[in-house]
N, C-alpha and C positions, 0 to 999 in steps of 0.2 A: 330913508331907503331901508327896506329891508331886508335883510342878509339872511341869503338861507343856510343851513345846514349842508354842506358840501365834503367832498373826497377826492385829492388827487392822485388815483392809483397809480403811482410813480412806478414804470418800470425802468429799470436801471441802465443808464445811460441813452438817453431820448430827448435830453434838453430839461431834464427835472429841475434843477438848480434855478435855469430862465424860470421855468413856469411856475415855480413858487412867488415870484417876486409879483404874479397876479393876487395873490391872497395877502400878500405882506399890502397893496397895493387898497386891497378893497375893506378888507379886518383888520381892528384895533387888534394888536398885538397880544391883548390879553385872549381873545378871543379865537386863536391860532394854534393848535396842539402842540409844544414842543417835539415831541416823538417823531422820528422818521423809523424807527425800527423796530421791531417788536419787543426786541432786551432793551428800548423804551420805553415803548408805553405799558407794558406790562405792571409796570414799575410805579405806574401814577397812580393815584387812588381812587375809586370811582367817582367819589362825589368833584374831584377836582376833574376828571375827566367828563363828566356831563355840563359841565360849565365852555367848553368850546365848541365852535360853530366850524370849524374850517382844518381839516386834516389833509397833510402832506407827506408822503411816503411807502415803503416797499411793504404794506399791510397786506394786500392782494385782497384775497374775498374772504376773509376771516375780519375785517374790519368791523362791516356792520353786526353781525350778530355778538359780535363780541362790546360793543359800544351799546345796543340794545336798541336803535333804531335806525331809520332810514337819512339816508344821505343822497343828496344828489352829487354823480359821481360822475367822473370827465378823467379820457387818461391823453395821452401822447405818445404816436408809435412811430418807429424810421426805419429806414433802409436798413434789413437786415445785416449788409455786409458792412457798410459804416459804423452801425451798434455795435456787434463784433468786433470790429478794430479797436472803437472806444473802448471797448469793456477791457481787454486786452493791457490796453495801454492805461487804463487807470489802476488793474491790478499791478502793473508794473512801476507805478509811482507811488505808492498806496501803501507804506510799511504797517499798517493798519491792519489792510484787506487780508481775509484769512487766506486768499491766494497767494498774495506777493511772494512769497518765497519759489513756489510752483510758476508761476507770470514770470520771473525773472531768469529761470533756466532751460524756459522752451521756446519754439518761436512762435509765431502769430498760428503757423500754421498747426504746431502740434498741439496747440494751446487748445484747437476747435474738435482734437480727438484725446488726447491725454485724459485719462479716467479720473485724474485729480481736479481739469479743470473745465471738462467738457460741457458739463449741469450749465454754466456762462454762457452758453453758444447754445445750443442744439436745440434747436424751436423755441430759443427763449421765450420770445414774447407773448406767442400761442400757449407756453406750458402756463407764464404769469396767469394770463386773462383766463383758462381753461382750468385753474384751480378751483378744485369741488369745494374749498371752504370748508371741508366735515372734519379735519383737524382740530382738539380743541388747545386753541393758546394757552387756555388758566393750568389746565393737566400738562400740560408740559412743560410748564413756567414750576410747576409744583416739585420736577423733583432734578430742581437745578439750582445751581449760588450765583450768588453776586460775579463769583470769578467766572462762571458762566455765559452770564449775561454780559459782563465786559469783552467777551470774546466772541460775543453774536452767534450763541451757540442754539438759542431759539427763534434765532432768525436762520440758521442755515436748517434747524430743525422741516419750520414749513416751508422756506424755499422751495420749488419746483424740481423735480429730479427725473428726469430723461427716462428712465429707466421705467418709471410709474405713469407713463403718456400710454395713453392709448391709442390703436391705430392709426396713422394720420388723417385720414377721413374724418372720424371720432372726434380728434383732437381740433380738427379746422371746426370742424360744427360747434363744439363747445366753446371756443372762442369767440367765434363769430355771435353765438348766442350771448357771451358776456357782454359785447360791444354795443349791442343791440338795447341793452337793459341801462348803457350810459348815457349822459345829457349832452355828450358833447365828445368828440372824438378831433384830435387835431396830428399830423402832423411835423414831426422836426424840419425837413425839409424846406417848409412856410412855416417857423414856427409862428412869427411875429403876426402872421393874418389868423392861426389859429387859435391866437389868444382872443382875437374879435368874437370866432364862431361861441370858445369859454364864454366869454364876458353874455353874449347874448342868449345862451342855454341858461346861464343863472340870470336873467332879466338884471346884468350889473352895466353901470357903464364900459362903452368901448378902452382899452388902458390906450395910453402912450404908447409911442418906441419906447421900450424893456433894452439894456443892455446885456449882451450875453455872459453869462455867468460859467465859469469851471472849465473852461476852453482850455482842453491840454495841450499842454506844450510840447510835448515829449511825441506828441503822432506821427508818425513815418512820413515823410511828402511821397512816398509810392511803395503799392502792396502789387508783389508782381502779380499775373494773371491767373498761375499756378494755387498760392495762396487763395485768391479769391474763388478758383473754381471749390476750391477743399471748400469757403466758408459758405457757399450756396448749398451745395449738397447737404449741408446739416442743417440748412434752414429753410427749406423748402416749403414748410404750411406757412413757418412765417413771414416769406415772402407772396404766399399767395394773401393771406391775411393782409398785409401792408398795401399786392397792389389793389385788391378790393376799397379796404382802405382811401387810399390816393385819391383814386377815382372818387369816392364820397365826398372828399375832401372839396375837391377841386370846383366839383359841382358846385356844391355850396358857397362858395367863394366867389363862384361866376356871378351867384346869385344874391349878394349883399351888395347893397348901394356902396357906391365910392367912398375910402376915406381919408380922413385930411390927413393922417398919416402917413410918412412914408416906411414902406416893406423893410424891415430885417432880414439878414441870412444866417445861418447857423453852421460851420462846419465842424464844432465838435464840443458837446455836449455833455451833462449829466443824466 
């Protein structure tokens, strides 16, 4: 069988973790980029970088032109207000996350306006997929350290920033335009049947039941109504995005033969 050249543009927190264990699944190990970040891959050398077929993580669209060729690329999108919870609550477990500190003194809801940590929330997913990619990684990898890069200081570099979105109209078109250029679009919600539509956009076999992976523990069993209305109103392209989305989803799904698998469900994800 042969394996093509692939990209999981992980956006953060959508079930990334599960969906890796598709490429851990189909690729020899050696053949799997280490890198989820960019103060990792950065870091690899080229010629050890042209030697893997299957990349996993928050690269956005600065991937390809910086790897120097084409990838068939597949992401995963979810319910804007569940993402937001996740995200939330991973900064808040996370002594890692350059948020935690910020995560651990607001609540859910200041979380989705607070200036320190709003960039998390506010059209995330739209800003992800809607990035122009004309950033260059090498020039700003250039005039940074090690203690830089340990602190994902070129990763918050090209992260998506609120501020630099364009009108929302603007921002839903570019999006949508991103999605449009992928081989495979699935899902949190279904993740487990959206691993099928993956498997069949790269011509790989159908996977197994996948168990889910990075399931917080720490997630509220209820976000009152208040909260949620805060977190819609900041996520308004992203949720038209999502339900556009769904519906694609869904179709397609209608539309594969039955499988001997049975469905997984996802309530909280990477």
């Amino acid at each position: 069988m042969t394996l093509p050249d692939c990209y999981f543009y992980h956006i953060p927190k959508t079930g990334g973790m599960s969906t890796w264990q598709l490429l851990e699944l189909w690729y020899p190990a050696a053949k799997i980029c280490p890198g989820r970040m960019w103060d990792d891959i950065i870091q690899i050398p080229a010629g050890q970088l042209a030697q893997y077929q299957a990349f996993r993580g928050h690269f956005l669209a600065f991937l390809e032109p910086y790897a120097g060729r084409k990838l068939k690329t597949f992401t995963v999108l979810r319910d804007p207000v569940e993402r937001t919870i996740s995200h939330y609550c991973h900064a808040r477990r996370s002594p890692e996350h350059p948020s935690y500190r910020e995560a651990n003194t607001v609540s859910l809801a200041e979380f989705c306006v607070h200036p320190r940590t709003r960039h998390m929330v506010q059209n995330y997913q739209s800003g992800c997929l809607a990035c122009p990619g004309t950033k260059s990684p090498r020039e700003l990898a250039g005039h940074m350290t090690a203690k830089d890069f340990a602190a994902y200081k070129l990763q918050l570099a090209l992260d998506p920033e609120p501020d630099e979105f364009p009108a929302p109209d603007k921002l839903y078109d570019a999006a949508v335009n991103r999605l449009r250029g992928f081989v495979a679009v699935g899902i949190t919600e279904r993740l487990q049947e959206s691993f099928s539509l993956i498997a069949r956009a790269l011509g790989l076999a159908d996977p197994p039941v996948l168990p889910i992976r990075n399931a917080a523990p720490n997630r509220p069993a209820a976000v009152d109504p208040g909260t949620r209305r805060i977190i819609r109103a900041s996520t308004e392209v992203d949720q038209a995005i999502y339900e556009v989305t769904r519906r694609t989803v869904e179709e397609q799904l209608n539309n594969l033969r039955p499988r001997r698998h049975s469905v997984g469900s996802v309530t909280d994800s990477n």
